[in-house]
N, C-alpha and C positions, 0 to 999 in steps of 0.2 A: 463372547460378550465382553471380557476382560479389554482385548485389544479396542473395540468397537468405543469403551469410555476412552484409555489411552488416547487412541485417533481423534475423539474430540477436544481435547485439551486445552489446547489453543483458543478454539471457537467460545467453549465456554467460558475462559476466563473473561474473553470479553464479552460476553453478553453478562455474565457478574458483575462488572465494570459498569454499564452500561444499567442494569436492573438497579445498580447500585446509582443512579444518577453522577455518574462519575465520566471521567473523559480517559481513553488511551493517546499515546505516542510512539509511530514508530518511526526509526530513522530508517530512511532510504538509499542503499551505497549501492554504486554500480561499478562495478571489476572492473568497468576501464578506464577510472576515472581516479581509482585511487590504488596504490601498491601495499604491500604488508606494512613497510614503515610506516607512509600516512594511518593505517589502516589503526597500529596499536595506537598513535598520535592518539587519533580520535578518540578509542577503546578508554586510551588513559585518562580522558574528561569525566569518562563516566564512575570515578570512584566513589564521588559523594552522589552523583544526581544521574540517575540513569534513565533510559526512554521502556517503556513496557516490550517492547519490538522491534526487530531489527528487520528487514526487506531488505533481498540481495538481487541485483537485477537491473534491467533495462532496456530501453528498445532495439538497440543496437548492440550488441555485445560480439565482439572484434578479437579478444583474447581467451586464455585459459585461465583465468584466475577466481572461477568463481569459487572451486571447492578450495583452495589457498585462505582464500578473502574468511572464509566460512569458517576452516581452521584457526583463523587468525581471532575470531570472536569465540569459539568456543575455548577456546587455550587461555585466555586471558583471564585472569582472576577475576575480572571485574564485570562482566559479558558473558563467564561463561553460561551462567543460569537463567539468558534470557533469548526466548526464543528468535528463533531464524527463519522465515517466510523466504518462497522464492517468490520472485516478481516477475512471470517471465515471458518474455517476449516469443517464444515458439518450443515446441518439443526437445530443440535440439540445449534449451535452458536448465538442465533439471541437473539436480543434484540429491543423495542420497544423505550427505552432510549435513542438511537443512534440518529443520523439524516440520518444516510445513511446507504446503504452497496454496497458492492463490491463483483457484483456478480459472483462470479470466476467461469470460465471454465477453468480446467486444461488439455491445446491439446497440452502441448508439451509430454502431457504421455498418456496411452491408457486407461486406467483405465475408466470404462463407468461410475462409481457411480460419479468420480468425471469432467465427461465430461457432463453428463444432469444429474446421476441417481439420487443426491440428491437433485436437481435442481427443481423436480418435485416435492419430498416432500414439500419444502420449497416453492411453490411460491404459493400455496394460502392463505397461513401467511402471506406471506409480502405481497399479493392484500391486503388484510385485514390489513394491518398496515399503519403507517406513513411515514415509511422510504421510503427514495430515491433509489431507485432499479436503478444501473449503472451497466448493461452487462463487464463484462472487461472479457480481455482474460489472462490467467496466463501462464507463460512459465517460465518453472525452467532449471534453466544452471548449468551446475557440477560446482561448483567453488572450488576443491581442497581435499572435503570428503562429506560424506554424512550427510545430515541433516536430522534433521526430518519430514521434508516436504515429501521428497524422500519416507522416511522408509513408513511413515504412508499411501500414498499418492500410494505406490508401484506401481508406475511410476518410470520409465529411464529419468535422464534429458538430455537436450542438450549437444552434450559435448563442452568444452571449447573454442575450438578453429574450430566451425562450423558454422560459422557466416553465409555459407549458409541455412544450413539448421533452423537456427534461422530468417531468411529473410522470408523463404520460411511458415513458422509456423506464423509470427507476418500477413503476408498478407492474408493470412487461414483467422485469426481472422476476420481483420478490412471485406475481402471479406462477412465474413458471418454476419455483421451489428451490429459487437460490438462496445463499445463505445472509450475503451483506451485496452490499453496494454499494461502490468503487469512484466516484464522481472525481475525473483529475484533468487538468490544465494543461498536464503535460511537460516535462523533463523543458526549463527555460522558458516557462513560458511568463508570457510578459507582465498579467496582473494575474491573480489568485481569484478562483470562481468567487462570485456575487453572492454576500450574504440573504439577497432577496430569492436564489434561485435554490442555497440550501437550505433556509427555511421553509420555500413550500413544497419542494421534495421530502423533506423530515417529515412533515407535518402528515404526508399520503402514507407513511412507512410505519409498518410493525419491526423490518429486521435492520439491523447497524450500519450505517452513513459512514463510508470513509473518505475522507477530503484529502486532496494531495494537489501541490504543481501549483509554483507563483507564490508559495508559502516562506518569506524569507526573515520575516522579521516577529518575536513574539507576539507583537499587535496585530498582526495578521494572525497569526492562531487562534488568538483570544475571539476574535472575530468570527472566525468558521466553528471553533466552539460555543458560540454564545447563540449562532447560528443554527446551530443544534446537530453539527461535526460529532458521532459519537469516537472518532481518532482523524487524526491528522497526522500526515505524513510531509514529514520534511528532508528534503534531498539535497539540491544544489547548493541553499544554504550553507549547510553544515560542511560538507564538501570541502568547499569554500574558504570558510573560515571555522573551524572546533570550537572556538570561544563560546561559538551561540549556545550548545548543546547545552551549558547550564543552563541556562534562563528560561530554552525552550522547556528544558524538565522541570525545573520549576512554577512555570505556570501550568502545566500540566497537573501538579500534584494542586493546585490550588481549588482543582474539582473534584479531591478527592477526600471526603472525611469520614 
């Protein structure tokens, strides 16, 4: 029973967050985008203002740097005490390093490898591990060109302005006993999903909305939060430029009282 609360840990803090009418943030770093130097760079912004979550991961992953990356945030004074999600793009993504993963069903595409079929590779590794195994459901929205989520993934996203048929996909999930649900744009993509398409998703849902992808400026957060986003994930951003990490955390704690 002991392990069974452990394992949830993760899950619950944010549904606390979330009962609490409050908003999460996590940053999203991908191992081939950034090295251990940048890696602390960033680590270092978070002294005063830190994000609830880290996600490690990405659609294309080309190097060995994930458990590096992982080390690099749990060694850091300032990071180490905050959790690690993988974000991962197939079986061959996992890490023991993590504290979690986010176990993606991708059902807004047809693609069976990434609807169960890697699904089944990967889950007697993770019996066998540490990690926090949290069912999410993934749904990718066109946001303006193709990413490589799309390419890789050769799945059709949602299109833009199909908020039913995005209602009708996020109730799928929660119906078949997932835990949260994943709504993302996609690693580049060109605008950030439509506050009309996450409010009438929110609106159909009992379990936690996560917004990701086209998210680059705090305005735009505020927005998918206000939208009723219970976390938002920002990547390329930050990536980008570290500077943002304060402000995004700061608007973040302003849903927090």
């Amino acid at each position: 029973m002991q392990k069974a609360i452990n394992q949830n840990a993760i899950y619950n803090t944010l549904l606390k967050i979330k009962e609490n009418k409050g908003k999460s943030l996590a940053i999203l770093i991908d191992p081939d985008k950034i090295d251990t130097n940048k890696c602390t760079q960033l680590l270092n912004y978070c002294k005063e203002n830190a994000p609830d979550f880290f996600m490690v991961g990405g659609s294309l992953i080309t190097t060995n740097q994930t458990d590096t990356i992982i080390d690099c945030m749990k060694t850091n004074p300032y990071t180490a005490n905050i959790p690690v999600l993988l974000f991962p793009n197939s079986y061959l993504h996992l890490s023991n390093k993590a504290d979690g993963i986010l176990f993606l069903s991708l059902i807004s595409g047809r693609n069976p490898e990434y609807l169960i079929g890697n699904h089944v590779i990967a889950a007697p590794l993770l019996k066998q591990s540490k990690l926090e195994v949290i069912p999410t459901v993934y749904i990718l929205v066109k946001c303006g060109n193709q990413t490589t989520v799309e390419y890789i993934s050769n799945t059709k996203p949602i299109p833009y302005n199909k908020n039913d048929i995005a209602i009708c996909t996020a109730l799928a999930g929660e119906m078949l006993g997932l835990k949260m649900i994943y709504m993302d744009g996609g690693s580049g993509a060109k605008q950030a999903i439509s506050p009309e398409m996450i409010r009438a998703v929110k609106q159909q849902l009992d379990i936690p909305l996560i917004i990701g992808g086209g998210i680059r400026t705090v305005d735009a957060m505020q927005i998918a939060f206000e939208a009723g986003a219970d976390m938002v994930v920002v990547g390329s951003a930050i990536e980008q430029n570290p500077d943002l990490l304060e402000g995004f955390c700061k608007e973040m704690k302003r849903y927090r009282t």
